[in-house]
C-alpha positions as CSV (number, residue, x, y, z in Angstrom):
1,X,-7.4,1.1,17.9
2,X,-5.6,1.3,14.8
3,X,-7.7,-0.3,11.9
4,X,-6.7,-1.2,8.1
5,X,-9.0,-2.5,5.4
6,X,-7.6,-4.0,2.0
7,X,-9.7,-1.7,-0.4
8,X,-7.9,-4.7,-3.0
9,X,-5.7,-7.2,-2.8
10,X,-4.3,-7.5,-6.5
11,X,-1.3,-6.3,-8.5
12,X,0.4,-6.2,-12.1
13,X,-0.6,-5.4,-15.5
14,X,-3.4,-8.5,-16.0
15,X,-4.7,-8.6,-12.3
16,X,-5.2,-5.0,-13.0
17,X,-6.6,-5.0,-16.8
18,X,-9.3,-8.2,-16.0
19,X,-9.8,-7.1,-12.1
20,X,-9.1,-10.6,-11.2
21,X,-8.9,-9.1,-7.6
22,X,-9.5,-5.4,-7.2
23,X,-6.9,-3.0,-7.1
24,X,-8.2,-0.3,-4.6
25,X,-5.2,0.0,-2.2
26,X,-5.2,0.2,1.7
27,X,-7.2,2.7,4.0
28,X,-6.1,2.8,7.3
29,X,-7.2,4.4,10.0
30,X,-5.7,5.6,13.6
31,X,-7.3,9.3,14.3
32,X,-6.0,9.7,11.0
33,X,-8.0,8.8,8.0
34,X,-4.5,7.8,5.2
35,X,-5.9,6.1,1.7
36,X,-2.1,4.4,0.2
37,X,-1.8,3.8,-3.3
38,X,-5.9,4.1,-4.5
39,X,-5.6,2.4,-7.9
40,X,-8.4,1.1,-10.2
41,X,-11.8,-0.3,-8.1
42,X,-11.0,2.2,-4.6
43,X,-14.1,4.5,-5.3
44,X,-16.3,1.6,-5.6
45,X,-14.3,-0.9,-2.9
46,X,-14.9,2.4,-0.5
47,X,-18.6,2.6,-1.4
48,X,-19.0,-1.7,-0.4
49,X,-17.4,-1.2,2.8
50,X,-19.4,2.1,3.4
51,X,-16.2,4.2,3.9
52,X,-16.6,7.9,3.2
53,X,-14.2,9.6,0.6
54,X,-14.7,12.8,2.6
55,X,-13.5,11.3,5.8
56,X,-10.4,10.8,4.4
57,X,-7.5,13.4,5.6
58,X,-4.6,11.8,3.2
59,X,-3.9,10.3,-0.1
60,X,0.0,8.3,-0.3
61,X,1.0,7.3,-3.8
62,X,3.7,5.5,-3.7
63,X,4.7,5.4,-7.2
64,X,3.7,6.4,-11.0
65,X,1.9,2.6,-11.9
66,X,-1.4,2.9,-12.8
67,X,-2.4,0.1,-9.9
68,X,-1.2,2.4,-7.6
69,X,-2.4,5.8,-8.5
70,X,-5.6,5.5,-11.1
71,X,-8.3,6.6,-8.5
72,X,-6.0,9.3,-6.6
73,X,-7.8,12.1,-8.4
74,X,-11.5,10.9,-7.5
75,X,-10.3,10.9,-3.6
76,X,-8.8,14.4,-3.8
77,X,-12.4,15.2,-4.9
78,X,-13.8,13.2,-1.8
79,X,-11.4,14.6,0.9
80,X,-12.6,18.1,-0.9
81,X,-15.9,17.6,-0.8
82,X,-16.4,17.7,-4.4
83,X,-14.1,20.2,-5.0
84,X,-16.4,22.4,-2.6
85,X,-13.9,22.8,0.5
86,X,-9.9,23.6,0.3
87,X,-9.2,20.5,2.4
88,X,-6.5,17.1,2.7
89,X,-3.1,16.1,1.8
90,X,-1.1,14.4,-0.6
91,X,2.3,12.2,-0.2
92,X,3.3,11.1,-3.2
93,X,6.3,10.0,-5.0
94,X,8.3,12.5,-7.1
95,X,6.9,10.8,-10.4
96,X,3.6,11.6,-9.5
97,X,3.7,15.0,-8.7
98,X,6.3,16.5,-10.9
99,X,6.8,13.2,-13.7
100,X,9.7,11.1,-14.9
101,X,11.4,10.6,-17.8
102,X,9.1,7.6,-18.2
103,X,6.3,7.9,-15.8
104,X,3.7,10.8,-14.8
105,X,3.2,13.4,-13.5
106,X,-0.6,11.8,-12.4
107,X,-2.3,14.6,-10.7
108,X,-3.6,17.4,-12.5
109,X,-2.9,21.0,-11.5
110,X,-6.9,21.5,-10.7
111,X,-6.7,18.9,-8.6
112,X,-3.6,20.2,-6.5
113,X,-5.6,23.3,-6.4
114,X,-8.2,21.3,-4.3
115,X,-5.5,20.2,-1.4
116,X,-4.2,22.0,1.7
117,X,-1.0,20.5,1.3
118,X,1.3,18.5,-1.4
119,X,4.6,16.9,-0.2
120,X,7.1,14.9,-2.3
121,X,7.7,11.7,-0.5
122,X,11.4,10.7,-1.1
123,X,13.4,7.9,0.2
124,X,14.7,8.7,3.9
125,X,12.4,11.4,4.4
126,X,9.6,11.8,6.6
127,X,6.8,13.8,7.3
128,X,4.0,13.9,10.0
129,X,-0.3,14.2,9.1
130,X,-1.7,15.7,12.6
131,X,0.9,14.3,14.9
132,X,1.0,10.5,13.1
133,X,4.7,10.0,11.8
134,X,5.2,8.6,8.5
135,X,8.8,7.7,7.4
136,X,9.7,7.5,3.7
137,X,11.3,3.9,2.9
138,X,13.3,3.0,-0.2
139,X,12.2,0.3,-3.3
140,X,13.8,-0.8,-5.7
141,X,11.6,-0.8,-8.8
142,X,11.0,0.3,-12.5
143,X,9.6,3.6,-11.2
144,X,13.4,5.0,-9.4
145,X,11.5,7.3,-7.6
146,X,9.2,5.1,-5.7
147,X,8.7,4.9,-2.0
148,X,7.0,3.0,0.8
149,X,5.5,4.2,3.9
150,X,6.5,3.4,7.7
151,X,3.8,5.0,9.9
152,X,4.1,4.9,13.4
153,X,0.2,4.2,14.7
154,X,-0.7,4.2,18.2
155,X,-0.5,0.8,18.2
156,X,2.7,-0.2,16.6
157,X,4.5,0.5,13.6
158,X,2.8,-0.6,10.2
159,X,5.5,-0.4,7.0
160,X,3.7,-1.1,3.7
161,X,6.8,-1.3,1.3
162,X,5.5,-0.6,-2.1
163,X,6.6,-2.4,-5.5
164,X,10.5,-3.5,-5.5
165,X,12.8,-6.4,-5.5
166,X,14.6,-8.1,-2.7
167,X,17.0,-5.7,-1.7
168,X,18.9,-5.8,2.2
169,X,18.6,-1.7,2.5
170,X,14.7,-2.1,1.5
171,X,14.6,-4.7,4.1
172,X,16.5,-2.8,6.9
173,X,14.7,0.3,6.6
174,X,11.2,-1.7,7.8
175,X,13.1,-3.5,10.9
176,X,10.7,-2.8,14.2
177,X,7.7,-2.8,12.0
178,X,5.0,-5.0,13.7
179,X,2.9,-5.0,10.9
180,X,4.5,-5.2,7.4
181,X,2.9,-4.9,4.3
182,X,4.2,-6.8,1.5
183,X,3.5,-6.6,-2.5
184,X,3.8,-10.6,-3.3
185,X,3.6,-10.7,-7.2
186,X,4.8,-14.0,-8.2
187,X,4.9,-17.5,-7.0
188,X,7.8,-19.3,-5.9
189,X,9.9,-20.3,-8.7
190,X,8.7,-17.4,-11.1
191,X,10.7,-14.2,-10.9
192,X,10.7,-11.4,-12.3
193,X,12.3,-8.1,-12.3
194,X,11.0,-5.3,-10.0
195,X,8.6,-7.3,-8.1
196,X,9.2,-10.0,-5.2
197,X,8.2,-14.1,-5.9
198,X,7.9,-15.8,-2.8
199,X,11.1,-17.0,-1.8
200,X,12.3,-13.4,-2.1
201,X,9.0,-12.3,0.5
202,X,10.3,-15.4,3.0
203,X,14.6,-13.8,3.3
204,X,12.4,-10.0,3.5
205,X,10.1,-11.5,6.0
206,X,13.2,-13.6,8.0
207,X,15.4,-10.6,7.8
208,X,12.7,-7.8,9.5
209,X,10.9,-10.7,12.2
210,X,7.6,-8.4,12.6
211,X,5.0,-9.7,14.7
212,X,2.7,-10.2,11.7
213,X,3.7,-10.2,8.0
214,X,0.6,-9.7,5.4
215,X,0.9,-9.9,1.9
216,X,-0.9,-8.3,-1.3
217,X,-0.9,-6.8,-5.0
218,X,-1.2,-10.6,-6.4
219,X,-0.5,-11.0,-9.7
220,X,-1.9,-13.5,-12.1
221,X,0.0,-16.3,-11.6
222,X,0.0,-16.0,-7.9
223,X,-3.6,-16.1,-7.6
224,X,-3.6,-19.2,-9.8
225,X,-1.0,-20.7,-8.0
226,X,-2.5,-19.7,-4.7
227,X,-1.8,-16.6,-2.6
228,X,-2.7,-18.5,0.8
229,X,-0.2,-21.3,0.0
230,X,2.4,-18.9,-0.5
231,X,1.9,-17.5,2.7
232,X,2.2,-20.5,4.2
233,X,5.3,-21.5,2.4
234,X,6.8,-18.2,3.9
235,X,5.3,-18.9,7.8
236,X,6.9,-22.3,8.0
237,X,10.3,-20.6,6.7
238,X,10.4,-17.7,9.3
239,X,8.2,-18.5,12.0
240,X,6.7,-15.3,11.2
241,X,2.5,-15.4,11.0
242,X,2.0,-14.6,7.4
243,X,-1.5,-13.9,6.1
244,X,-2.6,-13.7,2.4
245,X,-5.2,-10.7,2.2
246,X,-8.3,-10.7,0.6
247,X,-10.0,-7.9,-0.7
248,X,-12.1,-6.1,1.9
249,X,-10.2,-7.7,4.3
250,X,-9.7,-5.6,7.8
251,X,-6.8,-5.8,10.5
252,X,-7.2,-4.4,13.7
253,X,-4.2,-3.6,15.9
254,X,-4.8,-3.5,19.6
255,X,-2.7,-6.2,22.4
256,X,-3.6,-8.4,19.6
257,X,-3.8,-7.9,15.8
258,X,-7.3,-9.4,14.3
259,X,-7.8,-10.8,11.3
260,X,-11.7,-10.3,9.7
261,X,-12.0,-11.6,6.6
262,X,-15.0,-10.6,3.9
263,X,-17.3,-13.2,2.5
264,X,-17.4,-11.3,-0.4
């Protein structure tokens, strides 16, 4: 049974800078232990939910913001067991690994010496981490060369689209997801560039029909204007079942997808 837990659940410069919700990124897990986009707080979220850094087979950064990639290099040191065993992988985007004109590159060249294996993600690619398939989906963001990830688990395919703006091709490329994983920055009635509000999530949500849309990397004002309202501005418009995450929230896919939320 494929399982996911929301190692943090916010987003942006000043959920980020005050921690307002952690910023750990998601850790999934389907024979294949995959840690996407470990930003500030994922060492510690790991150590409350008693997930192992060593357990993990794959780091995927999906672009060069520090709330997605900030704690990448402390689980390269966990998948390598302290630096102790050649072992793991790394999908990241081409601004990570080799740098930008404005962003990166984030991963020092010890720490590449740690991994088995580094791989640029890019848009339309694809790759495959001990026979799981993960596709390489498009953004459309302030980093150019971000990406999201499209892996087909056992039980259905989960897209997490990374940081970008409403965009039709961004949308098409997740169509068939059952899960999809959406970055909900702003509120309705407060966009901004590079990130979706929520009446841009609800036409991304309508256009791709998954079974189950779940949304994360709050932002400020989302959290003050509240992130569960928002989902459920976006569930009456599709017809879709939207849920806000919270941090330390699980999902697990099986015939049906549960929802276990954390007290904490």
């Amino acid at each position: 049974m494929t399982k996911l837990v929301f190692l943090g659940t916010g987003g942006g410069r000043f959920s980020t800078i005050y921690q307002i919700r952690a910023t750990g990124g998601l850790y999934l897990m389907d024979g294949v232990n995959m840690h996407i986009d470990p930003g500030p707080s994922a060492a510690h979220q790991m150590h409350r939910v008693k997930l192992d850094p060593a357990k993990t087979d794959a780091v995927l950064v999906s672009h060069c913001h520090p709330d997605h990639y900030t704690d990448a290099e402390v689980m390269i040191e966990g998948m390598s067991r302290g630096g102790l065993k050649k072992r793991g992988t790394l999908l990241a985007s081409r601004s990570v690994l080799e740098g930008s004109q404005l962003h990166g590159p984030a991963i020092s060249n010890y720490h590449r010496s740690l991994l088995d294996r580094i791989e640029v993600a890019s848009p339309g690619g694809s790759t495959q981490i001990d026979g799981v398939r993960i596709r390489f989906t498009s953004t459309k963001h302030s980093d150019p060369t971000g990406v999201g990830f499209s892996i087909e688990t056992r039980d259905g395919l989960v897209s997490y689209v990374s940081d970008t703006e409403l965009d039709e091709r961004v949308a098409r490329e997740q169509e068939g997801s059952r899960v999809l994983i959406l970055p909900l920055t702003r509120p309705w009635g407060a966009r901004i560039p590079n990130h979706l509000c929520t009446e841009d999530a609800l036409e991304f949500v309508r256009a791709v029909k998954p079974e189950m849309a779940i949304l994360t990397h709050f932002g400020a004002k989302l959290i003050h204007a509240g992130a569960e309202k928002q989902a459920s501005i976006i569930e009456k418009g599709t017809g879709v079942r939207t849920v806000a995450a919270n941090d330390l929230m699980s999902v697990q896919l099986g015939k049906v997808i549960r929802i276990h939320r954390s007290a904490s």
